[in-house]
C-alpha positions as CSV (number, residue, x, y, z in Angstrom):
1,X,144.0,-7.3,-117.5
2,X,145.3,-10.4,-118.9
3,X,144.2,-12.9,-121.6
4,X,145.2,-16.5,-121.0
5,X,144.8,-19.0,-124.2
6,X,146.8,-21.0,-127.1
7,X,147.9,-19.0,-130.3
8,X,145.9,-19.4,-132.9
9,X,147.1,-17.0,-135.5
10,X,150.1,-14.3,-135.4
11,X,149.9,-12.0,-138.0
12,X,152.8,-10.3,-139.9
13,X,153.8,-6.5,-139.0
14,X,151.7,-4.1,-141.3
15,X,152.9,0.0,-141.6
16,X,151.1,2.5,-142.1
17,X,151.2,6.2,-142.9
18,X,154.5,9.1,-143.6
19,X,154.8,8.2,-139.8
20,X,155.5,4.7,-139.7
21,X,153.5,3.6,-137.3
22,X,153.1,-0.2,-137.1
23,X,150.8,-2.6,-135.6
24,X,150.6,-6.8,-135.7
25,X,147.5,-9.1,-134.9
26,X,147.5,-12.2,-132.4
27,X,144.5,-14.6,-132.3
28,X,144.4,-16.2,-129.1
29,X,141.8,-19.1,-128.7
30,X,140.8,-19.1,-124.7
31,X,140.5,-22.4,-123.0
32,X,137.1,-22.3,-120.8
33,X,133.9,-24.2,-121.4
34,X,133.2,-21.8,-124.8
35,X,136.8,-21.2,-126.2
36,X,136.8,-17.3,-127.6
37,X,139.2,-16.5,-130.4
38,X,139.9,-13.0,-128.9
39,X,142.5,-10.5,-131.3
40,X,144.9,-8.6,-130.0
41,X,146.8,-6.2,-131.3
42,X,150.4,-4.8,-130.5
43,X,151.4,-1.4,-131.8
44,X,154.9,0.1,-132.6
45,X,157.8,-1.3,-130.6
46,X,155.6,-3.6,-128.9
47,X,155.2,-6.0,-132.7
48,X,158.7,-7.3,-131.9
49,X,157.7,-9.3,-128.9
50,X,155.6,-11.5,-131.1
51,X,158.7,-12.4,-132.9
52,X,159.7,-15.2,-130.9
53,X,156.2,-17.1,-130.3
54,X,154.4,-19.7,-132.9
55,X,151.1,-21.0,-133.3
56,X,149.9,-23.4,-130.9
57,X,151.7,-22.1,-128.3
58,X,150.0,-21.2,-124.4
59,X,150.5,-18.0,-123.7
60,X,149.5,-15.4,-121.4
61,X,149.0,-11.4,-122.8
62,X,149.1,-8.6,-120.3
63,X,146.1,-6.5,-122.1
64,X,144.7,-2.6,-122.0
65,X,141.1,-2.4,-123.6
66,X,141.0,1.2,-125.8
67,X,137.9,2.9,-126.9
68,X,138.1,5.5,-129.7
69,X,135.4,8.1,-130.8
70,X,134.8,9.0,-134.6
71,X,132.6,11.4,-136.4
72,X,132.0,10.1,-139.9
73,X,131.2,12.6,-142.8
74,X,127.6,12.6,-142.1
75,X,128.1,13.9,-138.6
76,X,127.2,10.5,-136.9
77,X,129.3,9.4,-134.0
78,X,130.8,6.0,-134.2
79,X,132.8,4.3,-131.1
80,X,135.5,1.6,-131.7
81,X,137.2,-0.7,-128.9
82,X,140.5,-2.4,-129.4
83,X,142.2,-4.8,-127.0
84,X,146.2,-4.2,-127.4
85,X,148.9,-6.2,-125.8
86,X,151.6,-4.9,-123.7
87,X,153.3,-8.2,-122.9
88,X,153.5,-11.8,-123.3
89,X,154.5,-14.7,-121.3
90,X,155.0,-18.2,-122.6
91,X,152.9,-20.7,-120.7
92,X,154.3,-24.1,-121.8
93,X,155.5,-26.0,-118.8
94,X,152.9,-25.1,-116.4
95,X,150.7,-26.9,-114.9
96,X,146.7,-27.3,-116.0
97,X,145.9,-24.5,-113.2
98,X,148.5,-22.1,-114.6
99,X,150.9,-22.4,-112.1
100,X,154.9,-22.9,-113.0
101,X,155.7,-26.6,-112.0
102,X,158.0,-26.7,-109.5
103,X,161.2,-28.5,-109.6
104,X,161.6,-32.0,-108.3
105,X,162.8,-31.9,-104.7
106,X,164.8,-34.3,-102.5
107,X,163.7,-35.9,-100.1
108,X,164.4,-35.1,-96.6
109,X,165.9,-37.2,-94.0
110,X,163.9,-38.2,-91.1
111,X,165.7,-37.4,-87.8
112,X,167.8,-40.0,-85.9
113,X,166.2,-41.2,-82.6
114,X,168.5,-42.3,-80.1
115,X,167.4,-44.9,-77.2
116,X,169.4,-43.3,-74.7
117,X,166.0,-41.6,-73.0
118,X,165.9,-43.5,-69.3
119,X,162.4,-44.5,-67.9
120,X,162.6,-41.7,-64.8
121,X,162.8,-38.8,-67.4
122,X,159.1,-40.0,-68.4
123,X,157.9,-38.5,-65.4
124,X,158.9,-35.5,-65.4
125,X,155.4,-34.1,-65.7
126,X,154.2,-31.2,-63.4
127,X,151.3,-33.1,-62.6
């Protein structure tokens, strides 16, 4: 699954636990007839990616949409979804329909026509 949209916050790398483990938030803002602000989340290795990206950039995220089960203290069951990013893809430069552009391209020559065609080779026709 993929979520298409421009950034509009990236968080900074939080750590938590004796294990390390580290996750970092991305708001992206879709662009359709009612904009979302849709979080995503990228986990461990994964934070570094954000790195090189900025707010207000279009981007694309490659997505997986996790569910988690908890049992809290009073014995009641509580489920949790989280969309987390795998991969992201810098969209400026494309075109409105999301399509790279494609580079300029030269134009091609039209053939040469010679006149040396004589007016018997017209009728050459089986019919």
């Amino acid at each position: 699954m993929e979520v298409q949209g421009k950034i509009k916050v990236i968080g900074e790398t939080q750590t938590f636990g004796s294990n390390g483990f580290r996750k970092r938030e991305v708001v992206v803002t879709t662009e359709e007839q009612y904009p979302q602000s849709i979080m995503v989340e990228f986990v461990q290795d994964k934070c570094d990616l954000l790195n090189s990206y900025q707010v207000g950039q279009n981007v694309k995220i490659a997505i997986n949409l996790r569910g988690r089960e908890w049992v809290n203290p009073q014995g009641e069951t509580k489920y949790f979804n989280s969309i987390q990013g795998w991969r992201i893809e810098n969209l400026q430069g494309t075109t409105m329909g999301g399509a790279p552009e494609m580079p300029p391209v030269a134009p091609v020559q039209a053939f040469e026509t010679t006149n040396d065609i004589k007016e018997e080779d017209h009728d050459d026709l089986p019919f």
